[in-house]
N, C-alpha and C positions, 0 to 999 in steps of 0.2 A: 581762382581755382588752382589751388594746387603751386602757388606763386613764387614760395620760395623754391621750390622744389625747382621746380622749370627755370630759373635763375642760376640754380649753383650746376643743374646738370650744363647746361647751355654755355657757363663760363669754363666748364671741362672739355666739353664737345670742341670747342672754341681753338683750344692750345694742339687739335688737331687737323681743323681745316686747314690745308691748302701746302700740307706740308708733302712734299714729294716723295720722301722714303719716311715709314713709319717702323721703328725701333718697336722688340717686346719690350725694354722700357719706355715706350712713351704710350702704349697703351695699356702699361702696368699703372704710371702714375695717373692717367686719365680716371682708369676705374677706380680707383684708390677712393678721387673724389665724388666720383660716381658713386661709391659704396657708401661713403660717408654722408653725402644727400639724402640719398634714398634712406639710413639709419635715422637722420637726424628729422625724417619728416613723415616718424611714425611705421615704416614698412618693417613688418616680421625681418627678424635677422634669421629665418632659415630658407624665406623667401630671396632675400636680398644675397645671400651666401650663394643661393644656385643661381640665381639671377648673372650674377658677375662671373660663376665659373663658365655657364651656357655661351655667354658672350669671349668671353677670354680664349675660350677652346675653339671659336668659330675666328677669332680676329686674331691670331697669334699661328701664322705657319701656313695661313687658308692663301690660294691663289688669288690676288685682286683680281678683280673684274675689269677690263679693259678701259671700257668709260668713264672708271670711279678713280679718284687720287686715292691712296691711303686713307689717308683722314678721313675721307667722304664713305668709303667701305665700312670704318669702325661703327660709324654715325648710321650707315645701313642695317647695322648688325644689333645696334642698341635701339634702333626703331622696331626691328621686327620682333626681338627679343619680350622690348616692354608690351609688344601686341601681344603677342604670347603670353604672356604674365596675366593682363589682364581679360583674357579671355578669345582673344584673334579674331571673332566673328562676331555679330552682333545677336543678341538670343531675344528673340519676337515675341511676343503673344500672340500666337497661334488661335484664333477662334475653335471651341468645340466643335467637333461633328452635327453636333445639335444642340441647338442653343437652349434657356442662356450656359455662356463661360461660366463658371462659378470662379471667385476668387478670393483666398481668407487673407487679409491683410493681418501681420504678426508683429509683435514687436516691443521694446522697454516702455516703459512713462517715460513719456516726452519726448521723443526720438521724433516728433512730429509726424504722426501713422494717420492721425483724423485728415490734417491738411493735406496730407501724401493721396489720403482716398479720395480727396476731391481734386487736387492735381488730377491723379490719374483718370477719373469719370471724365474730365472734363477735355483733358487727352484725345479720350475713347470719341467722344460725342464729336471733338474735331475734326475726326478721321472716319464721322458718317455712319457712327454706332450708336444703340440706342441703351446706355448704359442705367443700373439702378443702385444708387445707395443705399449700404445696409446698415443701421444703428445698433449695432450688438454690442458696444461699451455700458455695460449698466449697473458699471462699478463705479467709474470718475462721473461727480456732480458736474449737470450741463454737458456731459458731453454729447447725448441728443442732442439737445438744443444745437450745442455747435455744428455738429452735421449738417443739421436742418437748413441754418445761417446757410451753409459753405453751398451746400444742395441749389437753395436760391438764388445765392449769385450766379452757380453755371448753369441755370435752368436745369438742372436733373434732379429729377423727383429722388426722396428720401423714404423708405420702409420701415417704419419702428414699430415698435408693441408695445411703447413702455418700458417702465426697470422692475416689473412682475415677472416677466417671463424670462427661463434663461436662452442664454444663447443658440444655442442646438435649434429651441422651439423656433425665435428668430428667422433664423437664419434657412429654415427649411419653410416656413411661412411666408419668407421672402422670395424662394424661386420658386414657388407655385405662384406669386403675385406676376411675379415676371412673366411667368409663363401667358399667363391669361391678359396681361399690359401687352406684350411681345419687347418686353426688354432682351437685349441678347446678352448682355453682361451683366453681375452680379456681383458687388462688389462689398463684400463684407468686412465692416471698422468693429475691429472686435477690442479689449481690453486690454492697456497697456499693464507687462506682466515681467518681473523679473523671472531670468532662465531657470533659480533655482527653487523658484515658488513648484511645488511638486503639483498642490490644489490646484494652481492655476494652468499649470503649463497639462495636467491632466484634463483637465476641462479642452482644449484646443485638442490632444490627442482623440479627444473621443468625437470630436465637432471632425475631425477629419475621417475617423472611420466610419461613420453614420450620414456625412455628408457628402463624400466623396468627393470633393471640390479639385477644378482643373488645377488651378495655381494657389499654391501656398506662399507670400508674397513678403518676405521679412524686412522691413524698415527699420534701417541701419543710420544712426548718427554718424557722421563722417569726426567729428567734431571730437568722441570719445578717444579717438587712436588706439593703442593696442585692444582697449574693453571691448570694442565694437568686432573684434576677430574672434574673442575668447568668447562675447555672446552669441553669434552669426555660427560658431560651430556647436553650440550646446543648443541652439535651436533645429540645427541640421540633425543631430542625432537623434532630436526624439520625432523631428516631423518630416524630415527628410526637404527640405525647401525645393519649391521649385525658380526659386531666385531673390535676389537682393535688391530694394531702391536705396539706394545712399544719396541722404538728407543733409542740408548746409554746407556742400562743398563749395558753394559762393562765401564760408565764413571766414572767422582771424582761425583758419586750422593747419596744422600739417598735412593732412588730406591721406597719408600713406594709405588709410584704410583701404582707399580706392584702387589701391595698385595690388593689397594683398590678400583683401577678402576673397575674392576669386580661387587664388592660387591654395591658399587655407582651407578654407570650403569645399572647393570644386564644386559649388553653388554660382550660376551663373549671375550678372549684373545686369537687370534688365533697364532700371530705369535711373537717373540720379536728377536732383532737386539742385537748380542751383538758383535760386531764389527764394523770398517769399512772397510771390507774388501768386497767385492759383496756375498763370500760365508758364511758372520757372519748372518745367517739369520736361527733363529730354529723355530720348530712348541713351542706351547706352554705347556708344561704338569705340569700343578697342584700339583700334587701327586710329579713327581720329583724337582719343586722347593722345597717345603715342606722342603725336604728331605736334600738340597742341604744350606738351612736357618740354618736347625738343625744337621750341620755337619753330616749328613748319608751319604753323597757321593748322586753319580749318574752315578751311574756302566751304566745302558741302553746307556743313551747317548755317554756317553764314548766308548763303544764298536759299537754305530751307527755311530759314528766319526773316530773309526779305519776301519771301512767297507770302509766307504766313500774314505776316505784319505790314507790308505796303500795298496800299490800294491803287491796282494798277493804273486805274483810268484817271487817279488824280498827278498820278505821274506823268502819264503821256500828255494832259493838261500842261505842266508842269513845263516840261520838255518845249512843246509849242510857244508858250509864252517866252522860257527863253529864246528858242529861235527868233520871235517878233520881237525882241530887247523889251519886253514886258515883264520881266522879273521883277519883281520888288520887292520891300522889308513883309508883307505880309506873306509871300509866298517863299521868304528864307524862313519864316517861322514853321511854314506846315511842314517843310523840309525836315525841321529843326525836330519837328513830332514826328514827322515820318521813323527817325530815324531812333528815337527814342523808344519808339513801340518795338525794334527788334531787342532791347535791353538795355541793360547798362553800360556806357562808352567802353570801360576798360574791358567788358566782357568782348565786345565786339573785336576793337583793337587787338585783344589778344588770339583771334580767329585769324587773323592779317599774317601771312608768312612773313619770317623774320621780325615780326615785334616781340610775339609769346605773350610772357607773363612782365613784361615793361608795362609800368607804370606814366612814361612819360613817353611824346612821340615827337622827335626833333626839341628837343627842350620844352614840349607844348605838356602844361600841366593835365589829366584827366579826373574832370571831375562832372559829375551830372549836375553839381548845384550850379555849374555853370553856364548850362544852358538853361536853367531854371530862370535866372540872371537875365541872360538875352531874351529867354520870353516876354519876362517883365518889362523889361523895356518898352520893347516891344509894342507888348499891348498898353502900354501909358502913352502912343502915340495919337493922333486921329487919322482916321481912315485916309486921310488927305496926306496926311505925313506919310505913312507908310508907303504910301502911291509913289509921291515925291518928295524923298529923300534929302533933295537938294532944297528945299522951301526952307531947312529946319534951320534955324538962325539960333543966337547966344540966348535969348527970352525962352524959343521953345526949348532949346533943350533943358536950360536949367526946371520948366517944368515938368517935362520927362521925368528926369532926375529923381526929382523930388515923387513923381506918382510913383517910382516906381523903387525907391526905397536906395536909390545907386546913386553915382556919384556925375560931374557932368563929364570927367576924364571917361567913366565906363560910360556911357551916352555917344562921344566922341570915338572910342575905340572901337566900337559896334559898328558905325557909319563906318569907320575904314575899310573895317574886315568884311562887311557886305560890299564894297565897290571891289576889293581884294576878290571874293567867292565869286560874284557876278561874271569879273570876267574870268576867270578860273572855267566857274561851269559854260557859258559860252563856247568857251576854247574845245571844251570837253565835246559839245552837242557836235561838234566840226571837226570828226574825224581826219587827220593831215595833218590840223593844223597846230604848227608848235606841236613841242613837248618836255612839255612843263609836268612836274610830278605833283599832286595836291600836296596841299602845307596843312588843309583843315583849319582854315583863317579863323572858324568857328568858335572853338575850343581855346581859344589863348583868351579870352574872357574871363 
């Protein structure tokens, strides 16, 4: 997310830590390259223009603050600044006064608005709501269908009429359905429409004054760059949004979108996609992108994604076993899923203060396929093997090897780096003792 970006800010941030007196030329040339990142990875140039003067007039003449070096003040001032930028507070979905929420989902073909609806149901239903899909696209062929599909995988029922009725009818047949299910949320997947289609983007005008719906919900390609600001404000004009998901910020994008939709708009960020998996779907917090731009890490999220995704009782299992030195190759594997279920390594790593957006951690390559790797291994063992590690002679492993599509060097390096983690995590379970920083033996596979 956002990788290069967080890279060139971080290598300018850089040229001012630690330095004792800070020159208004050295926080002329910082922002220079500050300016230039942020141009080069899509951010409006009238965004980025104030962006840098905001900061420049606050870091150039202002008293340090007693506890901060220089350097560490500027890095203060361009954290709070990008908070501001994109928004400072986090903007919620607030439940109706009386349910259900209503909500129109808006947005280009293809921006991914069907999948964004069932991300977000499936959000809702996480957090002990009883949400309802609405199939109002009955322009793109299948696109019921697909709702239907997406509906099934997250258990939340779907509401369609067919491609007879138009939308309006839809969509008000839909929260009387609610009504009478006791859905509280209503989530309406309407038809993907360009801004300047007058027929179409009329059709939504009129589903808004006859519907009255809480949230008007624009789904934004992060992926587009500038088009995604020029659309997101000709949406705001005629419907007035009451916020933006920005989709595929996990892609090959500049991402600028994400820093200047906001400030273009004045249309809040509620939610952004940073997968494609139905559970890549986060709220949006200001303050932790910030953070996450400027190599700070992003501890909150990180541990609201171990809540989510690890199962606490097979931890504590887990735990005990090592304290009894009963660790073994089968319970580095569930380890190995445990930690897969919070996402993808580099997304994690990048939450870790001081990595950012690093690609590599101590010279250690990150990549998912290679834990994919250690699985396989893995499970090409017998239960016997896994137990005990040390049984595995030149015969087994070359079958390993062979089950499991690797070589007997990757067979070999696996045993190490599990006797490596072993006593690693021990050490760990035994507050006091040593202190030793994890290497993540795991990942050099």
């Amino acid at each position: 997310m956002l990788e290069g970006l967080t890279a060139k800010i971080q290598a300018a941030m850089k040229k001012l830590r630690g330095k004792g007196k800070l020159s208004e030329a050295d926080v002329k040339i910082a922002l220079r390259e500050v300016r230039l990142a942020l141009l080069e990875a899509d951010v409006s140039y009238k965004v980025v223009k104030d962006f840098i003067a905001r900061v420049q007039n606050r870091a150039v003449g202002q008293e340090v603050m007693q506890s901060l070096t220089p350097g560490q003040h500027v890095i203060k001032i361009v954290h709070e600044e990008l908070t501001h930028l994109m928004g400072k507070v986090v903007s919620k979905l607030e439940p109706a006064p009386r349910p259900p929420t209503v909500l129109v989902i808006v947005g280009l073909q293809g921006s991914g608005k069907t999948t964004t609806c069932a991300k977000l149901a499936r959000y809702l239903r996480q957090k002990g709501r009883s949400p309802l899909l609405v199939a109002a696209d009955i322009y793109r062929p299948a696109a019921i269908k697909q709702l239907q599909v997406l509906g099934g995988k997250i258990q939340v029922p779907v509401f369609d009429m067919g491609e007879k009725h138009n939308p309006l009818d839809i969509a008000k047949g839909a929260v009387k359905h609610a009504l009478s299910q006791g859905n509280d949320y209503v989530l309406i997947d309407t038809a993907g429409r360009l801004h300047v289609d007058e027929g179409l983007m009329g059709e939504l005008i009129q589903l808004k004054k006859d519907l009255k719906p809480h949230y008007i919900l624009l789904v934004v390609d992060a992926m587009t760059g500038q088009d995604a600001i020029t659309v997101a404000k000709a949406f705001q004009e005629k419907l007035t949004l009451s916020g933006l998901i920005l989709t595929k910020l996990d892609g090959d994008t500049r991402g600028g979108a994400a820093l200047s939709a906001r400030a273009v708009t004045g249309c809040p960020i509620k939610f952004v996609g940073v997968g494609e998996k139905l559970d890549a779907l986060e709220p949006f917090h200001p303050e932790r992108m910030a953070s996450r731009i400027l190599g700070m890490g992003d501890v909150l999220t990180l541990i609201e994604r171990a809540q989510e995704s690890i199962d606490i009782k097979s931890a504590m299992e887990l735990e005990n076993r090592l304290k009894s030195h009963d660790f073994n190759l089968g319970d580095f594997m569930e380890q190995l899923e445990q930690v897969q279920k919070m996402g993808p390594i580099d997304q994690i790593l990048g939450m870790l203060p001081g990595i950012g957006g690093m690609k590599k951690l101590r010279g250690l390559a990150v990549d998912d396929k290679q834990l994919e790797r250690t699985k396989a291994i893995i499970t090409s063992m017998t239960p016997e093997e896994r137990h005990y590690p040390n049984i595995i002679n030149a015969n087994r492993k070359r079958r390993i090897a062979r089950g499991s599509g690797t070589k007997v060097q990757d067979v070999n390096r696996l045993l190490k780096q599990f006797e490596q983690s072993k006593r690693l995590l021990r050490q760990y379970s035994q507050p006091g003792k040593g202190g030793k920083t994890a290497n993540f033996p795991f990942l050099k596979m």
